[in-house]
TIROLO-530018 format. One line per 8 residues: their letters; for each residue x, z, y of N, C-alpha, C. Coordinates in steps of 0.02 Angstrom, whole numbers. Atoms other than C-alpha are relative to their C-alpha. Layout:
BEGIN
A) X Z Y X Z Y X Z Y; ...
REM end
This chain:
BEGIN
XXXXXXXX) 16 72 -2 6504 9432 5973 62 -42 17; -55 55 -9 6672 9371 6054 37 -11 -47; -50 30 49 6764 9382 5876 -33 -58 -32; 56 52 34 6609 9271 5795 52 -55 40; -19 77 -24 6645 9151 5946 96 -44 0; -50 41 12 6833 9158 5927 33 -3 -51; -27 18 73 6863 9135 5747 -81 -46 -19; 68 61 25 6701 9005 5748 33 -56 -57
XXXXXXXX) -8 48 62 6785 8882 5636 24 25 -46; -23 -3 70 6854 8976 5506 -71 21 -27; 68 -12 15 6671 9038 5516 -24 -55 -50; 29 49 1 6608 8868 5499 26 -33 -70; -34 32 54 6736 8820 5363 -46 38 -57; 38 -22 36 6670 8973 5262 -62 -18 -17; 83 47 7 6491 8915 5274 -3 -68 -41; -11 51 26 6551 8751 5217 16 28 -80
XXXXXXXX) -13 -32 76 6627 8828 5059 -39 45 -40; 41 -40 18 6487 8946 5035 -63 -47 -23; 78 61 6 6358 8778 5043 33 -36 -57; -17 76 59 6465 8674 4914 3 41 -61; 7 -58 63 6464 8842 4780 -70 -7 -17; 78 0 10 6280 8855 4803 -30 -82 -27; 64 70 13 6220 8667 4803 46 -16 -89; -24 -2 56 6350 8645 4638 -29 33 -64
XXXXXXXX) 29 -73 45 6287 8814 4555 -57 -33 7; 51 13 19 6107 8750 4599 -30 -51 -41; 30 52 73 6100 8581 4514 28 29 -51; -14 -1 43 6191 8627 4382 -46 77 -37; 62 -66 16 6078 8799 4362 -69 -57 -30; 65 40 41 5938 8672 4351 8 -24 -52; -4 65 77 6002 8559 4226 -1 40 -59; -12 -58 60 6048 8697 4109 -62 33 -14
XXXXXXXX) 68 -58 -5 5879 8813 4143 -35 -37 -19; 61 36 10 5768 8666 4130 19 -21 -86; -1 20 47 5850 8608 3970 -4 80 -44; 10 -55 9 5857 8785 3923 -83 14 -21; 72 -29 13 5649 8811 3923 -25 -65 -18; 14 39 45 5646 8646 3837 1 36 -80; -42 -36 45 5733 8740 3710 -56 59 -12; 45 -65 13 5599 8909 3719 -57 -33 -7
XXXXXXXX) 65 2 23 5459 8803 3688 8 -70 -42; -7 56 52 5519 8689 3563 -38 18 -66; 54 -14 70 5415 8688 3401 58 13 -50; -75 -2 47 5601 8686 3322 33 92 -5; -7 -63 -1 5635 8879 3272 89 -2 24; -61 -18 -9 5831 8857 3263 2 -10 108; -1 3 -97 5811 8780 3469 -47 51 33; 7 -46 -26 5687 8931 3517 64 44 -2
XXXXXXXX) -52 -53 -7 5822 9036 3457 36 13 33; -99 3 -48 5979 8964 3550 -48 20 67; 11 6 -62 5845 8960 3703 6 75 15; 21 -76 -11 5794 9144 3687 76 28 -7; -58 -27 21 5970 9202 3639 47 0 91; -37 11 -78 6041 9116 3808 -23 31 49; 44 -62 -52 5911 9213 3912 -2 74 -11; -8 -104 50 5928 9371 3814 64 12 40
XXXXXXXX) -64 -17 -7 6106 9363 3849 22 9 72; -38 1 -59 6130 9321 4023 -20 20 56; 55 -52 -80 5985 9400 4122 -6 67 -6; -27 -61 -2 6057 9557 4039 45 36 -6; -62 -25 -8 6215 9539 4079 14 2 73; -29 -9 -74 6290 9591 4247 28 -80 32; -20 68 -1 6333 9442 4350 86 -16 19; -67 6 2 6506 9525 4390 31 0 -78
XXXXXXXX) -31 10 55 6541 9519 4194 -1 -71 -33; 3 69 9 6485 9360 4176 80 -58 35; -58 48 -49 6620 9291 4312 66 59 -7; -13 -17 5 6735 9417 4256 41 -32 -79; -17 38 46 6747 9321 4081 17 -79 15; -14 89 -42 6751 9145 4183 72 25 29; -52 2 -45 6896 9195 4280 62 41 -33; -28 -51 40 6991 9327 4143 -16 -8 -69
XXXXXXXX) 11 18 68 6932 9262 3972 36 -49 -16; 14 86 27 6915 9082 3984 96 -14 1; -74 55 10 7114 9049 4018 49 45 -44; -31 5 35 7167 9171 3899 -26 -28 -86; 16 45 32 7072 9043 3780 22 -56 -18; -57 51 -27 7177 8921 3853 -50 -51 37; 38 16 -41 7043 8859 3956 33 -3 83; -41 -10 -64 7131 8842 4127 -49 -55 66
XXXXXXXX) 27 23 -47 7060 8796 4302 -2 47 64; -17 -40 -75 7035 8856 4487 -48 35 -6; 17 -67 8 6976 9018 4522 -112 -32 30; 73 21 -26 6819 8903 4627 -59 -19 -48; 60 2 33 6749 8822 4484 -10 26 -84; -7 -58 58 6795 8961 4353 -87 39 23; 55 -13 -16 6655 9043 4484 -73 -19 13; 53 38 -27 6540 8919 4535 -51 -12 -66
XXXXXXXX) 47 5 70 6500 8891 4328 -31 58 -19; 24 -90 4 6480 9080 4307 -53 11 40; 77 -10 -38 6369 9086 4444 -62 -48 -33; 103 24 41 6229 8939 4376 4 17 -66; 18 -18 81 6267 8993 4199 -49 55 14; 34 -40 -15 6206 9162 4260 -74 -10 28; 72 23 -11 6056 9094 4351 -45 -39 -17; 32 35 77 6024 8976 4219 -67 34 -36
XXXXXXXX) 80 -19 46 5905 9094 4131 -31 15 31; 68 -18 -46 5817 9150 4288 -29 -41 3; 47 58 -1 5755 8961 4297 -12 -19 -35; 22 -4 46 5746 8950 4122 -67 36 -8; 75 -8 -5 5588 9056 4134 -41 25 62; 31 18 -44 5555 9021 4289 -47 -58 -6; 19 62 24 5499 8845 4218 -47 9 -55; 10 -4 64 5477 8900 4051 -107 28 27
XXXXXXXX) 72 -2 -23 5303 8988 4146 -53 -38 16; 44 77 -10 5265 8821 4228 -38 -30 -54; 3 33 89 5267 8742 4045 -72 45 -9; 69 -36 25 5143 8883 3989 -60 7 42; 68 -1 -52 5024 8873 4138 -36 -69 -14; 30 71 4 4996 8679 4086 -42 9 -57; 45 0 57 4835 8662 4002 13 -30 -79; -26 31 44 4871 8630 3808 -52 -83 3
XXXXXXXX) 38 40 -3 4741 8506 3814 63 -75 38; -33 36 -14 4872 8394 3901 50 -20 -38; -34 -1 71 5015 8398 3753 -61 -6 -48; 34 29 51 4859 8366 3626 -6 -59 11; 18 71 -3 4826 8209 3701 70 -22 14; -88 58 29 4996 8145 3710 32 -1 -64; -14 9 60 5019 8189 3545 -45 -45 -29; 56 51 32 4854 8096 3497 16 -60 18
XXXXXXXX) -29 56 -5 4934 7944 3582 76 -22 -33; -68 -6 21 5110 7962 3488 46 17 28; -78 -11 -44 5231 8021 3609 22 73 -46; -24 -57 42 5352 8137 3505 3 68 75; 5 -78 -32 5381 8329 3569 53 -4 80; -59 14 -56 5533 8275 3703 -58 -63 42; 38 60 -25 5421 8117 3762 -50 39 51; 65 -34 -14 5266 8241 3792 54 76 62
XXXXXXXX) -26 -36 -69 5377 8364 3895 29 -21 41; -52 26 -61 5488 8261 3999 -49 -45 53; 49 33 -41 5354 8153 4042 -75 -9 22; 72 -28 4 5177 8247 4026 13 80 37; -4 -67 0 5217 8432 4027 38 16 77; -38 -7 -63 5353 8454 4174 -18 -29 61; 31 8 -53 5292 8366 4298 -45 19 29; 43 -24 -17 5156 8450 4304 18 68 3
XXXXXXXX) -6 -67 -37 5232 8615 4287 63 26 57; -31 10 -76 5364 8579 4428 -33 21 54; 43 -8 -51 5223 8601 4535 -13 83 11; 26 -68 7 5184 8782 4479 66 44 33; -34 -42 15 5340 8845 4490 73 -4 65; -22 -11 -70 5406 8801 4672 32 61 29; -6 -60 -32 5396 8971 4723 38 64 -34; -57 -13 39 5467 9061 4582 88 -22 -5
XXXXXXXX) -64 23 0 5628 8942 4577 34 23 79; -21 28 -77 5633 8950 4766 30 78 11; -42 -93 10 5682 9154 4740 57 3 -19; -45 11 48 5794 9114 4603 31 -24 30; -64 51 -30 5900 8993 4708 36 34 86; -3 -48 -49 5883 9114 4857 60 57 -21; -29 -51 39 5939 9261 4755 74 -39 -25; -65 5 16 6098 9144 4702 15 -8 55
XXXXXXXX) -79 20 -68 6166 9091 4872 12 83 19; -29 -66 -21 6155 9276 4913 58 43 -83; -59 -25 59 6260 9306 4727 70 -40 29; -39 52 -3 6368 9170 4782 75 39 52; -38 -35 -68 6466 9327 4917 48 42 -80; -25 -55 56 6494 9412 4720 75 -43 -24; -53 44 17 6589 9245 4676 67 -9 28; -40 -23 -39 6696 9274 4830 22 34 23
XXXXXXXX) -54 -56 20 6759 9438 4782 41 -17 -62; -41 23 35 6836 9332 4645 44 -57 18; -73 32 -18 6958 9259 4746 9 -55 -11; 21 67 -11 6880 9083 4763 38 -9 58; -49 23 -77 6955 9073 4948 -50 -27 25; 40 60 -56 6862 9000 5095 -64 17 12; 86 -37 -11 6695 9080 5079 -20 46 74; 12 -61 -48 6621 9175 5182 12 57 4
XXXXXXXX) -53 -49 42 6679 9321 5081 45 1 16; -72 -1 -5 6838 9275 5095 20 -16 85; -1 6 -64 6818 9266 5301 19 44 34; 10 -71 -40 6769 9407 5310 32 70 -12; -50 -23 48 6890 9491 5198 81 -41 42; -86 23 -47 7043 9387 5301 -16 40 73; 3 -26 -59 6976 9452 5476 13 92 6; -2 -75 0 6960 9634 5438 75 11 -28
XXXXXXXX) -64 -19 37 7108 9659 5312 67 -43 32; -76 29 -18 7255 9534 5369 3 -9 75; -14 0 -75 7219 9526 5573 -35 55 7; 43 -83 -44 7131 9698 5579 -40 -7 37; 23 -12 -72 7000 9675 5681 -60 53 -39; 75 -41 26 6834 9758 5664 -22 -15 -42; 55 23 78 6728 9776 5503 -49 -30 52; 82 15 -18 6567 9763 5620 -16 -52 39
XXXXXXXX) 0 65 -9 6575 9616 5714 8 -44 -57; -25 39 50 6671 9519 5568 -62 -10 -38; 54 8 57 6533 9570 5437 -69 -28 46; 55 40 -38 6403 9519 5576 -9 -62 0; 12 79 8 6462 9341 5584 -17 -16 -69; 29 28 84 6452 9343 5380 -67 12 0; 79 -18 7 6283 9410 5400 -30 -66 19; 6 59 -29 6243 9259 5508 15 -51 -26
XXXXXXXX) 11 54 26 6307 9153 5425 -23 -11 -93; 48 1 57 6211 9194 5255 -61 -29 24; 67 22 -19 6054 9176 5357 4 -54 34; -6 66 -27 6105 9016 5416 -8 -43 -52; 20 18 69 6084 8973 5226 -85 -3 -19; 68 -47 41 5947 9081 5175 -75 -31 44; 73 30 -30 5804 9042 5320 -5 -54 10; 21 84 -21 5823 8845 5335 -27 -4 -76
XXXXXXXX) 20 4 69 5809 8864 5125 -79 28 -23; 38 -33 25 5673 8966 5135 -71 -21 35; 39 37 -49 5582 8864 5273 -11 -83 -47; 8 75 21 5614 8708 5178 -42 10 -85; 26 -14 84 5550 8786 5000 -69 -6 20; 58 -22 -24 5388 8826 5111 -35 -73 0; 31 67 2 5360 8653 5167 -36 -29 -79; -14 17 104 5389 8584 4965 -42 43 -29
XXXXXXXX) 36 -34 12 5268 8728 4922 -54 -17 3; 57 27 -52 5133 8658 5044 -27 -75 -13; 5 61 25 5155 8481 4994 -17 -20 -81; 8 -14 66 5151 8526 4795 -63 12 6; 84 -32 0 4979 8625 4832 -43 -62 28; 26 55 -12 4926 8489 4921 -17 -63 -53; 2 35 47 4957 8363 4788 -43 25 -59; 24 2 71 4888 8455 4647 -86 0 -8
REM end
């Protein structure tokens, strides 16, 4: 416990750099996933395709090959950038398709009966999901996403064996290797400070769970 308390701020820094990977990776996971299972239930065959193709691809690919081509592909493409958000895109690309049909379920749990009648009033196929369909399956799918976003902050330790810097990974990887101290303390404070992530996230998904059920 006394190395935790006397290397507390590089602790604290890590945590910081471990929270700005994750909340980055998570909107942008959404934006992509959600437009993504727009895409798998489009009436448009060429946009099922790209949707199914992007989920095919990336929920059966490793997530170290994924960030392995972000950080070792992309710049001999001539793509160039820092090693942080070489990782941080690799990571929500990767979790992209977990909320891709994570959602994509929501979508199919909504009675069709709701898309017939917005079509019977004219709203085209984008009209009738952005502003009929999703909102209502947002609600379903709380608990599903709330895994999915779980499951990335704990990927987010994979991103910082790629030599992002500042992570918690990379804390805990400076304490052991360049001042020698102990693996087992060191990796204790990283432990700690994952779950300093993980149970306020998982407490606050609960609430938002509770309040959804409530509402519906």
């Amino acid at each position: 416990m006394q190395v935790i308390i006397d290397n507390l701020p590089l602790y604290l820094s890590g945590l910081v750099r471990t929270l700005s990977i994750c909340l980055y990776s998570g909107v942008l996971a959404l934006v992509i996933g959600t437009i993504a299972a727009g895409f798998r239930v489009s009436p448009l065959p060429p946009l099922r395709a790209a949707g199914t193709t992007w989920v095919t691809v990336l929920r059966n690919c490793p997530l170290t090959v994924v960030l392995f081509f972000m950080a070792f592909g992309l710049p001999e493409l001539g793509v160039n950038g820092s090693y942080f958000w070489f990782g941080t895109i690799g990571l929500a690309l990767y979790t992209s398709a977990f909320v891709c049909e994570a959602i994509r379920s929501g979508i199919n749990a909504v009675p069709t009966g709701q898309s017939e009648a917005a079509r019977a009033v004219g709203l085209t196929f984008s009209q009738t999901l952005s502003l009929i369909v999703l909102p209502q399956a947002m609600r379903t799918v709380v608990p599903p996403l709330g895994n999915v976003f779980i499951a990335m902050i704990k990927n987010s330790a994979i991103v910082g064996a790629f030599g992002v810097g500042g992570d918690l990974f990379a804390v805990g990887d400076t304490l052991t290797s360049a001042r020698g101290l102990s693996a087992l303390p060191v990796l204790t404070g990283v432990v700690l400070g994952y779950l300093v992530i993980t149970i306020p996230a998982g407490l606050l998904l609960g609430v938002v769970e509770r309040r959804v059920a409530i509402a519906r």
